[in-house]
N, C-alpha and C positions, 0 to 999 in steps of 0.2 A: 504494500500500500504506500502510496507518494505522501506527499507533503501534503497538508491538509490547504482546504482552500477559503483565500478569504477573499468576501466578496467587495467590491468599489462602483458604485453604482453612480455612473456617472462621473464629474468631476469640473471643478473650477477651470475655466480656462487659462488663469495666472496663475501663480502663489504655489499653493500647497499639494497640489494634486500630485507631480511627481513624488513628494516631501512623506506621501500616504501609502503609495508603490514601496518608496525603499523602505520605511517602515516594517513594512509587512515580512520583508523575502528579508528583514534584522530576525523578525521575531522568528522566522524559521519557516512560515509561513507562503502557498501560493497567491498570488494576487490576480483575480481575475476580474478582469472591466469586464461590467455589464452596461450599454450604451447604445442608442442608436445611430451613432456617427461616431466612429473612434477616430477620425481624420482632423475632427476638433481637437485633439489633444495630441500634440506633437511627439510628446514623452511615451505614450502608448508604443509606437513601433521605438522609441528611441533604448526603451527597456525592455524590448522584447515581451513585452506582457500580453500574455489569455486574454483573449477577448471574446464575448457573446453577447452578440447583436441582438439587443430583446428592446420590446417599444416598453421605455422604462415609465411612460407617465400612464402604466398599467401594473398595477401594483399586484394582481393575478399571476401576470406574466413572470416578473422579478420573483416570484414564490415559485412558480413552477419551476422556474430554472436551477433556483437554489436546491428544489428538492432533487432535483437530478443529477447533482455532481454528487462524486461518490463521500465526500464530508467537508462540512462546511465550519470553521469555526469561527468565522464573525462575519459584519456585516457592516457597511457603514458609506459613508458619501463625505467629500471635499464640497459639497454644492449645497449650499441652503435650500436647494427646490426640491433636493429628493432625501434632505436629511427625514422624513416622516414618512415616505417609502422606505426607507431602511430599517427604522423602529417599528414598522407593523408589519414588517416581514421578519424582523427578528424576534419579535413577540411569538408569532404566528411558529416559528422555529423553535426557539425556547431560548434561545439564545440573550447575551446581555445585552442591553440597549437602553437610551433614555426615555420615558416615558411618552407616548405615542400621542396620548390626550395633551398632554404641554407643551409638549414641540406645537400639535396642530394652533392650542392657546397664542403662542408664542410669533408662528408664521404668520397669522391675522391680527396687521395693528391693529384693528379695530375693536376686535376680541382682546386684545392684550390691554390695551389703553383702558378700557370698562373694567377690567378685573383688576389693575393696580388702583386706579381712580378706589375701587369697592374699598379695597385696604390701604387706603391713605399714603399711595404713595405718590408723589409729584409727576405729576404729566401734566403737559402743557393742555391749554382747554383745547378743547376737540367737536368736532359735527361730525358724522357719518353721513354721507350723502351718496344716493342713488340715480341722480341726473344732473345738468349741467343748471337749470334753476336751481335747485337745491345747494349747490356750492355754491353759488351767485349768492344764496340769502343767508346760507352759511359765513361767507367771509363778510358780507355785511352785519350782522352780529356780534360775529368777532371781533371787528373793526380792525383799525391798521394794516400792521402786513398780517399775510397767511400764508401756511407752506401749503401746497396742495399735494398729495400724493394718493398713487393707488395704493389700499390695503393689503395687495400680498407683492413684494417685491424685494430687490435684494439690489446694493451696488449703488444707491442716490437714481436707478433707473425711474424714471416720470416724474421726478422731486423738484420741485422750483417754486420759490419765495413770488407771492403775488402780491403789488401792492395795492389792490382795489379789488374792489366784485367785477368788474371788468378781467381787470387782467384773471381772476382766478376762474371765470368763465372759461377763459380760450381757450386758458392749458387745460382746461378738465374734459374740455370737448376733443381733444387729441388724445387723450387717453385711453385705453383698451377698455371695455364694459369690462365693468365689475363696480365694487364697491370704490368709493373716495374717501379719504379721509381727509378733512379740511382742517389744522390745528393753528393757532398762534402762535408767529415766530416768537422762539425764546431766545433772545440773546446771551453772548459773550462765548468765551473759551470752550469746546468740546475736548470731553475725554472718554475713553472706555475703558471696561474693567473688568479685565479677563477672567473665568472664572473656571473653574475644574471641581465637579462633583458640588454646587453651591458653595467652595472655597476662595476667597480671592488668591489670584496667582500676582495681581501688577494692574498697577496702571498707565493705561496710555495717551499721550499727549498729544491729540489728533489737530490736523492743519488743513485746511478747506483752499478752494478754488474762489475767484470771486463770483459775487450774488448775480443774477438772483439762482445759481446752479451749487449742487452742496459736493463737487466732485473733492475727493480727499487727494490733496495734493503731498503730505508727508506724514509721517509718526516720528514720537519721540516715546523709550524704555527705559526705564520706568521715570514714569510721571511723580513729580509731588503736587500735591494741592491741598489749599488748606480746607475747603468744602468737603463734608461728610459722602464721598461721591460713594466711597467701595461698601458703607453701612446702607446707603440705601440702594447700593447696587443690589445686596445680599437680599435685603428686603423684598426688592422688585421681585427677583428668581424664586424665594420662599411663595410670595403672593401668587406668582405665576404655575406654581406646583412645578419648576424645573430644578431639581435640584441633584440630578445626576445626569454627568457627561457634563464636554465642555459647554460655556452659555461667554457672548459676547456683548455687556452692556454697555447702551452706550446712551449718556449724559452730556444735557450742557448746563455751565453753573451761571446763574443769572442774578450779580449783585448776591452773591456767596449761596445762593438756594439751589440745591440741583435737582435738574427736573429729567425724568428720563425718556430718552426720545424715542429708545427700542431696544427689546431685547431680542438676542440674536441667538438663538438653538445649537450653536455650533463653535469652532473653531472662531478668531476674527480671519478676515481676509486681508488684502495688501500685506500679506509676508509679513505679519505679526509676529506670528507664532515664531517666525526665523527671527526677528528680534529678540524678542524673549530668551530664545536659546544663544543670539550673542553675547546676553549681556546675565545671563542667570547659569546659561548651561543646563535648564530645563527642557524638555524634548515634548511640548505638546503634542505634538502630533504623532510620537509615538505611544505615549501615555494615551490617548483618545483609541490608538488600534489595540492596547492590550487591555484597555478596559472593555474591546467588544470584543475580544476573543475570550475574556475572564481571566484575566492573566495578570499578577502584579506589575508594574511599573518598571521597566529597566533601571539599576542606580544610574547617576550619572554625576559627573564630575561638577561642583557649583564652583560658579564665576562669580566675579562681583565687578561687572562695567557699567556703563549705559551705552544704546545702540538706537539710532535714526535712521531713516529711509528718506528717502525725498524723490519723487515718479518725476519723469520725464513725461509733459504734458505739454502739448502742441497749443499755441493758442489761438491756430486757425486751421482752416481747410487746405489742401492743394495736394501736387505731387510730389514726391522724396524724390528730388537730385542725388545728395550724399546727404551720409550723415559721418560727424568726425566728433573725433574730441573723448571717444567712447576709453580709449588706451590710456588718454590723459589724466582719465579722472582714475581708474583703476588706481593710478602713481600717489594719490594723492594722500598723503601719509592718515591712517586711520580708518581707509576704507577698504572694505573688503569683499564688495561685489559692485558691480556695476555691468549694465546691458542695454541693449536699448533694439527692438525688434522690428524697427522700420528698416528701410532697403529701400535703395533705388528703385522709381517706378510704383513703390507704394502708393497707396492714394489716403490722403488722412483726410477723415470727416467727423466730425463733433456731432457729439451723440449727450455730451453733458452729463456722462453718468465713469463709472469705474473704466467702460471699455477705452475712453481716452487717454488712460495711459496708457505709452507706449516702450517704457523701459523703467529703470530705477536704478539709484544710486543707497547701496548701504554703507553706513561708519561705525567702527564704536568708538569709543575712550573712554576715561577713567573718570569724567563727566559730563552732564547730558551739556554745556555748551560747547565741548569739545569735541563730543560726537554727531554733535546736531550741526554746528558750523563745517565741519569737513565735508557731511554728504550735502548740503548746501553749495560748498564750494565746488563739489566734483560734478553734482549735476548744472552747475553754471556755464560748463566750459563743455556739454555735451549739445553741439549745433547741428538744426537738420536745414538742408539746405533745400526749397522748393523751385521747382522750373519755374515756378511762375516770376521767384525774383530775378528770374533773368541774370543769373551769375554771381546776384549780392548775397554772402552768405547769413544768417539771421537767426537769433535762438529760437529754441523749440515754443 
């Protein structure tokens, strides 16, 4: 009998997915993608990884398949859209998993925002709306600005600050049907608070794109802050019944009050998790696959840094000429990855959500303005050159 097999259902298109692969084939373990396009994910043929093409948004199907491989010892996803396809098929198995009813709690702002709001925890005021008048009377209400988004979504995908019932009409009329969620901007500082089994593991010092779009332009490991963020972090995940497997909350503190914006059922994304492990030497993401195979935690060696990221974000349309500067910043003392995935001939188009980054610069050091000014510095000097500028080179 082989190597027992564990399943990946789906996968992030940046970040963590590969991070989930080696994981697995650490723990001793097969790793087999289950997915309907594995040509999304580069790292599939690049690790040689099992694949079975099954239509994943059929949560029947991902069961059937599970039952037919000769053993299965865990189950799990890099992607917030199918982390609750994983938990009710590993329920359904018997296998370990986070609870199926909290994640669903959790994937619906809408639903999650009513059930903190129950137990007293800060969220910003809120409308639920089901047509494009109803958001209109919505942010009239509310008054001032308002963030409009859809209810199940991941990435800042459909998110943008409205300043009027006008403006929050239009964007809600562009929106996919489903539910809206119409809430009050809350200003100042955003952080998240990573958390493992309802623990806090860190917090992070999260850095935005400008308004009215919430694209995350960098992170800073570990945060301080004087705001009570990671108690009512704890609080939200209790209130929300998630209180095992990773949970990614995420806060902004307004005039020292923090209000929480969402809680996230999973891993964070933008290469947290690799932060964390620069600057802690903690392995979440291996700890996430040996908590779904049942398996104690690998020891691992504890660091004491801090570590920053900062994406390469274009901040227009056109074609990729060259891009340079990529070598330079690798050099740049403190940093320790750097990439950037455009190529000549590319075509770059704003989408206003995660998918417009297009590379990133990591740093650590021995503190967060030390680690935080190098990947700033390195990604300053990474230029993408467009045809359109007709030979003038110009940053990203």
């Amino acid at each position: 009998m082989g190597e027992p097999w564990f399943v990946l259902v789906e996968s992030n298109t940046t970040g963590t997915g590969r991070d989930f692969a080696m994981a697995v084939r650490r723990h001793g373990l097969r790793p087999m993608m289950v997915t309907r396009d594995p040509d999304r994910y580069p790292y599939v043929a690049e690790l040689g990884l099992d694949v079975s093409l099954v239509d994943t948004a059929d949560v029947d199907a991902v069961e059937r398949l599970c039952r037919g491989l000769s053993s299965v010892a865990g189950i799990t996803s890099s992607s917030e859209y199918f982390i609750h396809t994983t938990a009710v098929v590993g329920r359904r198995l018997d296998l370990p998993t986070p609870d199926p009813e909290a994640i669903a709690v959790c994937r619906d702002k809408v639903a999650q925002r009513r059930r903190l709001r129950s137990c007293s925890v800060d969220v910003p005021d809120f409308v639920a709306c089901s047509s494009v008048a109803e958001v209109r009377a919505a942010a009239r209400a509310l008054g001032d600005a308002v963030v409009v988004k859809p209810s199940r979504g991941s990435g800042s995908v459909g998110v943008r600050l409205c300043r009027d019932a006008d403006d929050a009409g239009r964007w809600a009329a562009g929106l996919p049907d489903g539910e809206i969620l119409v809430e009050r901007e809350v200003r100042g500082p955003e952080y998240s608070v990573e958390c493992m089994h309802g623990e806090v593991v860190g917090v992070t010092r999260k850095y935005l794109g400008p308004t009215p779009y919430f694209v995350e332009t960098g992170h800073d490991f570990p945060a301080t802050v004087a705001a009570p963020v990671t108690e009512v972090a704890v609080a939200a995940l209790r209130a929300a019944g998630f209180t095992t497997g990773p949970a990614h909350v995420e806060l902004r503190v307004d005039s020292g009050r923090p209000f929480v914006i969402e809680i996230n059922p999973r891993l964070a994304g933008g290469m947290i998790p690799r932060l964390v492990r620069y600057a802690t030497g903690r392995d979440l993401v291996a700890e996430v696959v040996a908590a779904a195979a049942g398996r104690p935690p690998a020891p691992t060696t504890t660091v004491d840094r801090h570590a920053s990221i900062r994406f390469v974000v274009p901040d227009r349309p056109g074609t990729v000429a060259a891009v340079t500067g990529v070598d330079r910043a690798r050099l740049v003392p403190g940093v320790v990855a750097a990439e950037c995935r455009l190529a000549p001939g590319d075509r770059i188009d704003l989408a206003h959500s995660f998918t417009d980054r297009k590379g990133h610069v990591i740093a650590v050091g021995q503190h967060a303005a030390e680690a935080g000014e190098a990947a700033r510095r390195a990604v300053a000097g990474i230029m993408i050159e467009r045809s359109e500028d007709h030979g003038r080179r110009r940053t990203a």
